[in-house]
N, C-alpha and C positions, 0 to 999 in steps of 0.2 A: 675426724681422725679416730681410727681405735687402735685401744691403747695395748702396746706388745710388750706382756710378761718378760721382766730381765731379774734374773736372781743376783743377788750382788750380796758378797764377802766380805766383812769390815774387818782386815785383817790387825787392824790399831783404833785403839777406840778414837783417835782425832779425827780419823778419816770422813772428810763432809761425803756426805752422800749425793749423786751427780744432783742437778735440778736446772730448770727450764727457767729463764730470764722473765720469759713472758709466755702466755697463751699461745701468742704464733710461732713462737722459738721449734726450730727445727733441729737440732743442737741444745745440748745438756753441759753446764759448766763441768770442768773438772780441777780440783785446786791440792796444793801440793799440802802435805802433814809436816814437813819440817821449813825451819830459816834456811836461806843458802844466800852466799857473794859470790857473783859468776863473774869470774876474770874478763877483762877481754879475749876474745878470742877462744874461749875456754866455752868447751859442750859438757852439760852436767846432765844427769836425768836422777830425779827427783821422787821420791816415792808419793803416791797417792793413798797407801795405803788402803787398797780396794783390791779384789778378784770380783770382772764382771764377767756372767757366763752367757755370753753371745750366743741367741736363737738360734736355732739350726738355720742355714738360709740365710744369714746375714753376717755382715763382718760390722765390727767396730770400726769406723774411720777420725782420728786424733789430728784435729786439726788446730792452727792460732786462733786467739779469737782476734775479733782486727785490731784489737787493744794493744796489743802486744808488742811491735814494732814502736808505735808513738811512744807510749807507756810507761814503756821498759825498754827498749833498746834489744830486743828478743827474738827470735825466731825460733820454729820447729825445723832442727836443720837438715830433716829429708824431707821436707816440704810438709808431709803428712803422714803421719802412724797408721798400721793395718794390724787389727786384734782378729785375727783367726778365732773361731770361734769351741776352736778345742784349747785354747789358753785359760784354762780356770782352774786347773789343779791350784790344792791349799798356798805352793810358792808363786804362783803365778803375777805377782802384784806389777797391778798398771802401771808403766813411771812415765815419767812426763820429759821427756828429749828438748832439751832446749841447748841454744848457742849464742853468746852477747856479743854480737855484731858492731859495738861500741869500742869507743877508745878508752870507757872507764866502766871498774867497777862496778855492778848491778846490784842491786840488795833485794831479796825474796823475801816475802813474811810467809808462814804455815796460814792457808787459807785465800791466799790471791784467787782470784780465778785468771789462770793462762790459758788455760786452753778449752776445746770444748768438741765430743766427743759426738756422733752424727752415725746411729745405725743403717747400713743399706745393705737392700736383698742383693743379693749376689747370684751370677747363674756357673754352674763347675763346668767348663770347656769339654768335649771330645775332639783331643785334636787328632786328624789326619794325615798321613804325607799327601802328598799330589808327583805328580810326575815333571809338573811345569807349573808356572804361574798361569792361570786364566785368563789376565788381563795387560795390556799393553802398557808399557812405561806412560809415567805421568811426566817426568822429569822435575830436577830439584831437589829440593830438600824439603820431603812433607808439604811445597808450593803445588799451587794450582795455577799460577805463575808467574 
């Protein structure tokens, strides 16, 4: 693998800086700089206190780690975060979107690792009208059938 330049902003000195579990870790933890109690039902997002400036060519994608559900009772609740990679002005700070899917109170320490953050090259679309669709109904819904 070689290794791709990320400049990162420690915008609070608590802020952990991202890191790899292990050798084959495809995904860098990301863990929050404050406590939080996430109600039930309650979406908090959580500062990491970090500006990362995402390679030209790739976006940041913020996803759970699988810990998070068993855990903690947690979720990233649009599924997954997309960091644009012109988000790194000095305000820019990454937070961490979370929702307690629980019927009880969650408790966060400064330092958890929730989640964990998975750079990918991206390609920018030229999109076109067309006059008609090219191809004939499949039928369904996204089925093949």
């Amino acid at each position: 693998m070689i290794p791709l330049p990320v400049d990162i902003y420690k915008r609070h000195p608590d802020a952990c800086m991202p890191s790899y579990a292990s050798p084959g870790s495809c995904a860098f933890d990301l863990c929050p700089i404050e406590d939080a109690t996430i109600a039930p039902g309650e979406i908090v997002r959580l500062r990491t206190g970090l500006v990362i400036k995402v390679p030209s060519g790739y976006t940041l994608l913020i996803a759970a780690r699988s810990s998070l559900p068993r855990r903690y009772g947690l979720c990233v609740p649009q599924g997954f975060g997309i960091v644009d990679n012109d988000f790194c002005g000095p305000d820019d700070e990454l937070l961490i979107q979370l929702l307690n899917f629980t019927q009880t109170p969650v408790r966060i320490q400064k330092g958890d690792r929730l989640v964990q953050g998975l750079l990918v090259p991206f390609a920018a679309a030229t999109f076109r009208e067309m006059d008609a669709p090219a191809s004939a109904n499949r039928g369904g819904f996204g089925s093949t059938g």
